[in-house]
C-alpha positions as CSV (number, residue, x, y, z in Angstrom):
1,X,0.0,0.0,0.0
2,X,0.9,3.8,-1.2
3,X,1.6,6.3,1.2
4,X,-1.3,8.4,-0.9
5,X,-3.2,4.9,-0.1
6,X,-2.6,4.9,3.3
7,X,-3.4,9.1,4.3
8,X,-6.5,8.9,2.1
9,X,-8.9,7.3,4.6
10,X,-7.2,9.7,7.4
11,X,-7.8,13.0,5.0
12,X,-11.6,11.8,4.1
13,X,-12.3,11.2,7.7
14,X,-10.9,14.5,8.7
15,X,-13.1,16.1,6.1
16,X,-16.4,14.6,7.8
17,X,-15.3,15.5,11.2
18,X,-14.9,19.2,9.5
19,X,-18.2,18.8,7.2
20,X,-20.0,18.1,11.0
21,X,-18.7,21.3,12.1
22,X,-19.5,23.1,9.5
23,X,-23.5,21.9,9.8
24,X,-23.4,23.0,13.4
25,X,-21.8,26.3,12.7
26,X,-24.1,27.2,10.0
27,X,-27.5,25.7,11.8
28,X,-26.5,28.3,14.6
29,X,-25.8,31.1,11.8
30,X,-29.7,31.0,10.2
31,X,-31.2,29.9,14.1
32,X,-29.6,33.4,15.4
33,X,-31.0,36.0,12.6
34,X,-35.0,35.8,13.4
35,X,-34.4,37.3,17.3
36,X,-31.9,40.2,15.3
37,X,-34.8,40.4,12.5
38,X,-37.1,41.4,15.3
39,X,-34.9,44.1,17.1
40,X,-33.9,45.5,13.4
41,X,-37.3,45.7,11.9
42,X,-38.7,47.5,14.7
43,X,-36.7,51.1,13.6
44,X,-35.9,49.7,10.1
45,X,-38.3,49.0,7.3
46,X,-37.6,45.7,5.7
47,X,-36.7,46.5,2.1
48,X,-34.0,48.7,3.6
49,X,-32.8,46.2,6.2
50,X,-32.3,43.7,3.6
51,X,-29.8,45.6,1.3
52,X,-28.0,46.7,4.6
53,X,-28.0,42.9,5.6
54,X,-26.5,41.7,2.0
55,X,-24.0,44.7,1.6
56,X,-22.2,44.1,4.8
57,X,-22.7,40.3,4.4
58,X,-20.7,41.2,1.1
59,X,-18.2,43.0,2.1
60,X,-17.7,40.7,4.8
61,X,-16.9,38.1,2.1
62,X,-15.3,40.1,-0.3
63,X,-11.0,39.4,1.1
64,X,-12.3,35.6,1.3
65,X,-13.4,35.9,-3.0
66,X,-10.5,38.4,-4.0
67,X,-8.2,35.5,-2.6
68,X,-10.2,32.6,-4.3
69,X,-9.6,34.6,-7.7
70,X,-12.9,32.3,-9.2
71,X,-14.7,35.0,-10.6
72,X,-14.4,33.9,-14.0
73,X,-16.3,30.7,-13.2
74,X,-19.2,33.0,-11.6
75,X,-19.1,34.9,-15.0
76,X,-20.0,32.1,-17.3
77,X,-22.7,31.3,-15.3
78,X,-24.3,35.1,-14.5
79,X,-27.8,33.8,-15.7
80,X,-28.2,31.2,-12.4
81,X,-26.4,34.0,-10.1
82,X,-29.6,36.4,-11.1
83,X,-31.6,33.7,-9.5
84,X,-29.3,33.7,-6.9
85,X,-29.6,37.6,-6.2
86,X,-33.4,37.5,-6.4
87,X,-34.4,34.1,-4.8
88,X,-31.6,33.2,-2.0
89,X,-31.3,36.8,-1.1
90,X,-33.4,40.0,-2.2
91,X,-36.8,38.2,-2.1
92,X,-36.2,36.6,1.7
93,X,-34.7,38.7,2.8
94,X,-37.7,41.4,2.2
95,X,-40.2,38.7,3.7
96,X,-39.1,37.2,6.6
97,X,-38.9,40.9,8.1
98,X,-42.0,41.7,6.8
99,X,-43.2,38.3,8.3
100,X,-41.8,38.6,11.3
101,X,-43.6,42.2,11.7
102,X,-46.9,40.3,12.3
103,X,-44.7,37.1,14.0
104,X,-42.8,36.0,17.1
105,X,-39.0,35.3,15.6
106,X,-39.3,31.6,17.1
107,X,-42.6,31.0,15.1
108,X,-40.6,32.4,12.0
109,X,-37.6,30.4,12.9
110,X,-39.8,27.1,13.4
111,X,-41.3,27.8,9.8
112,X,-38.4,28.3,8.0
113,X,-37.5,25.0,9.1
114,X,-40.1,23.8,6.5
115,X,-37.4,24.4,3.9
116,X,-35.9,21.1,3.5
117,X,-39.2,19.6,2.9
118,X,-40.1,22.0,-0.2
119,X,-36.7,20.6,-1.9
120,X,-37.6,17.1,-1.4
121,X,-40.7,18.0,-3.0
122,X,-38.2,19.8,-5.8
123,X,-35.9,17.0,-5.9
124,X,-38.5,14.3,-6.5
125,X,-37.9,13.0,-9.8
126,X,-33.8,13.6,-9.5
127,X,-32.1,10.1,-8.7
128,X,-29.2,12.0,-7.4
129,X,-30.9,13.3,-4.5
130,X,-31.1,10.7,-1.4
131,X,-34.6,9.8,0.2
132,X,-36.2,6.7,-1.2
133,X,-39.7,5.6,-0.8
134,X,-40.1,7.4,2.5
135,X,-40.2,10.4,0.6
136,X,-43.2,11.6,-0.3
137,X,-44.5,10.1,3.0
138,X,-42.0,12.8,5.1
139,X,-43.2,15.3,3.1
140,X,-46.5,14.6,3.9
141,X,-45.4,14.1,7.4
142,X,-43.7,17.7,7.4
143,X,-47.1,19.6,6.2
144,X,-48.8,17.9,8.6
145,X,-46.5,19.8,11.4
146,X,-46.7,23.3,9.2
147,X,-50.5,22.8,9.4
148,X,-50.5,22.1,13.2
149,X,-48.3,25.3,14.4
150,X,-50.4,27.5,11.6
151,X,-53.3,26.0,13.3
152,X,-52.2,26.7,17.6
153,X,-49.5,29.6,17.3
154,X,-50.4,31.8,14.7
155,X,-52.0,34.9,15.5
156,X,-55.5,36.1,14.9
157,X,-56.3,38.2,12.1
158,X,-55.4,38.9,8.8
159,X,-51.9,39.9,9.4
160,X,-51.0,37.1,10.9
161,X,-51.6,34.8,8.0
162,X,-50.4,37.3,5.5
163,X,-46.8,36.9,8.1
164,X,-47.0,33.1,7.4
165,X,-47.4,32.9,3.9
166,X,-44.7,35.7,3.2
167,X,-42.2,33.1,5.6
168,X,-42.8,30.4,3.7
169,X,-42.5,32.1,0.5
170,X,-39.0,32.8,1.4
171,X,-38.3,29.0,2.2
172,X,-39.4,27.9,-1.6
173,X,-37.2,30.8,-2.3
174,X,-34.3,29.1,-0.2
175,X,-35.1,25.3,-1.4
176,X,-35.2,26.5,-5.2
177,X,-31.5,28.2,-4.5
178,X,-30.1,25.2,-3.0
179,X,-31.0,23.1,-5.6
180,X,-29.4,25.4,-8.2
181,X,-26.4,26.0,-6.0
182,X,-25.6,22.2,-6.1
183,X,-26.5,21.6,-9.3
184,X,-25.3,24.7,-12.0
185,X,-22.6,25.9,-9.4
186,X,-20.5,22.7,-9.3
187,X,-16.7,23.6,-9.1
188,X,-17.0,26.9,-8.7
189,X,-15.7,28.5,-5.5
190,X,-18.1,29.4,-2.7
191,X,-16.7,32.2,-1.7
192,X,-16.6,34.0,-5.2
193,X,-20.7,32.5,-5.7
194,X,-22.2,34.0,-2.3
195,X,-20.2,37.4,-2.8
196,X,-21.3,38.0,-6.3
197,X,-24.4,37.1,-5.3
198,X,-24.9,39.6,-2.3
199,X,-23.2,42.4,-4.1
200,X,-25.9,42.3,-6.9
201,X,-28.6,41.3,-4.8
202,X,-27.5,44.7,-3.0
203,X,-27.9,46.7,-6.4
204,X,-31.1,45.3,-6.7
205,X,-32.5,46.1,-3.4
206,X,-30.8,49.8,-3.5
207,X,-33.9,51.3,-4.7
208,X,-36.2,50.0,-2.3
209,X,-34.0,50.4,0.4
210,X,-33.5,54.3,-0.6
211,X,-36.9,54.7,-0.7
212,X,-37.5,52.9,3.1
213,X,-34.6,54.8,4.3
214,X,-36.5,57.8,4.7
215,X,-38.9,56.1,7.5
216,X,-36.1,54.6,9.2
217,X,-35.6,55.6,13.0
218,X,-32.5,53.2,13.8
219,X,-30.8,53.1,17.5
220,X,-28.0,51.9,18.5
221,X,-29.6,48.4,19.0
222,X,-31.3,48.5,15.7
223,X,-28.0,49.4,13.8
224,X,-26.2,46.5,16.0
225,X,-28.2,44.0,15.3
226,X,-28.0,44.9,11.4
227,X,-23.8,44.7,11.7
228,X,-24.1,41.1,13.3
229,X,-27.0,40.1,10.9
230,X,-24.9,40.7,8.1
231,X,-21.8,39.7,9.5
232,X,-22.3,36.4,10.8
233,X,-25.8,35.1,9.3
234,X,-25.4,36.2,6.1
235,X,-21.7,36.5,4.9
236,X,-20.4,33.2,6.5
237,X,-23.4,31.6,7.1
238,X,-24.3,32.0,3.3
239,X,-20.8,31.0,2.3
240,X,-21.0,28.1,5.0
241,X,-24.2,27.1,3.4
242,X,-23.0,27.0,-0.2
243,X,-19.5,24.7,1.2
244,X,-22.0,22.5,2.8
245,X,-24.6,22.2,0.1
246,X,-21.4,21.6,-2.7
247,X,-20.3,18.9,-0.8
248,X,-23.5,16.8,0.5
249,X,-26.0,18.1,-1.5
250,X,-29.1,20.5,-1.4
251,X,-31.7,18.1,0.3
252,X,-29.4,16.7,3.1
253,X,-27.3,20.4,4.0
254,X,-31.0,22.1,4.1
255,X,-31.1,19.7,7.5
256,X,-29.3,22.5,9.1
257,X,-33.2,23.3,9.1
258,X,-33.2,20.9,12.3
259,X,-31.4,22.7,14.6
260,X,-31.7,26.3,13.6
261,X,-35.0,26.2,14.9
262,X,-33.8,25.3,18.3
263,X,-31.8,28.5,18.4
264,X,-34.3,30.1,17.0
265,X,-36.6,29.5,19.5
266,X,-33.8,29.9,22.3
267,X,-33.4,33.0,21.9
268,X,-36.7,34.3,21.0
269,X,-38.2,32.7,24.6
270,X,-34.9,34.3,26.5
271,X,-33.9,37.5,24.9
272,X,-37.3,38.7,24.0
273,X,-39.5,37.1,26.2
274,X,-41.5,35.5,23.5
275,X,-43.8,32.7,24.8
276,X,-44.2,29.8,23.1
277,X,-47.1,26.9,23.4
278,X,-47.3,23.2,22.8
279,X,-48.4,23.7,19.4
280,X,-45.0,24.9,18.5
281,X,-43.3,21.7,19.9
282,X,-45.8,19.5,18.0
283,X,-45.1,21.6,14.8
284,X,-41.4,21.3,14.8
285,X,-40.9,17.6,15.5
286,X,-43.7,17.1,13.1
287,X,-41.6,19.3,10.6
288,X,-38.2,18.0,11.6
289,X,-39.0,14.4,11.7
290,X,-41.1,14.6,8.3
291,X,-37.8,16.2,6.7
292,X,-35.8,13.6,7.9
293,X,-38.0,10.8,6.5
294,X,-38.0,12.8,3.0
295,X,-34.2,13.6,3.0
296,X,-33.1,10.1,4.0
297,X,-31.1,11.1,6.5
298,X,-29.4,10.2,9.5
């Protein structure tokens, strides 16, 4: 046996122990953002807090794709980064503020975990995508839990459900990106992806944000949690996210889905005092364990 033969196993295993961090860091960078959401949106309007988010988030990540120098691949393939811009980034990023003007951030973080289920339902007819013939029953499984935390936790009125339908427009937004990350980003460089990505989808907020700017009454908390929303959450958790969904795949790195919620709802019930009721529990294990019947995973 070859030296080369003999590190291989050693390097592969070291890659897994590193892939396993990299799930946890990145299910902690999307379960922190809802409980900042809700101190931001309070004194910023959400169009405006979005292009904020995604122009620090890309600035954050711009040393990281000067040094990658794989700009070239993002060029060939500017038609998928517009989707990109628009679906992973502008359009979310607009509605799960707006959302979570009418929601508590651990009901928004909870939804959002509905995600992986809407790329199993994406990914149904690709044989490269893991799941089997439990499949389409997790799925099933999963909307079962969406229906039961619409049905105890979401608030009365109009507003409410408008909040729930903008959130979960924002996770078929999410799912559809995953799916084209994996699939018409393949040996590109992460880095070079997320920060072309955030630096148009902050041209393409710019007007809107201009516009919102003028009704903004930011504090020092506001404009704090904004810096950390688009430092951590977006810049390398988006670049996390895109490492992790290259290597595993779209349907089994959304399962960061599983545990962001638990942040998500960690800090919502001990930073800002949210409550939260036993329809939220049944909702996410519904949700978590229906994703984890359609993904195939472990």
């Amino acid at each position: 046996m070859t030296v080369k033969e003999r590190v291989a196993p050693l390097r592969a295993a070291s890659m897994s122990g590193q892939t396993r961090l990299l799930f946890l860091a990145v299910a902690a960078g999307w379960g922190v953002p809802y409980a900042l959401i809700k101190v931001a949106v309070a004194d910023i309007p959400p169009p405006t807090l979005a292009c904020a988010r995604v122009a620090i988030g890309a600035l954050t990540l711009l040393p990281l794709a000067l040094r990658s120098g794989g700009f070239d691949q993002v060029r060939e393939r500017w038609r998928w980064l517009v989707w990109l811009g628009v679906f992973e980034l502008s359009m979310p990023f607009v509605l799960i503020p707006a959302g979570e003007q009418h929601l508590s951030s651990a009901l928004t973080g909870v939804l959002v975990s509905a995600a992986p289920l809407l790329v199993s339902l994406m990914t149904l007819g690709m044989p490269q995508e893991r799941g089997g013939p439990l499949r389409l029953q997790g799925v099933v499984v999963g909307f079962v839990g969406v229906a039961v935390l619409l049905g105890f936790e979401l608030p009365h009125g109009r507003s409410g459900v408008e909040g729930a339908l903008m959130i979960l427009l924002a996770c078929a937004g999410y799912a559809s990106s995953g799916i084209v990350l994996r699939y018409k980003f393949a040996g590109t460089r992460p880095e070079s992806v997320m920060f072309s990505a955030m630096a148009l989808a902050t041209l393409i907020l710019l007007p809107l944000a201009v516009r919102g700017a003028a009704d903004a009454t930011p504090d020092g908390g506001s404009l704090l949690a904004t810096l950390a929303l688009g430092i951590g959450p977006t810049g390398l958790a988006f670049w996390g996210f895109a490492v992790l969904n290259s290597r595993v795949g779209p349907a089994r790195a959304s399962i960061v889905a599983y545990v962001a919620p638990v942040f998500a709802v960690a800090l919502g019930v001990l930073c800002l005092g949210e409550s939260v009721g036993p329809g939220t529990f049944a909702g996410l294990v519904l949700i978590l364990g229906g994703s984890r019947l359609a993904t195939g995973s472990r």
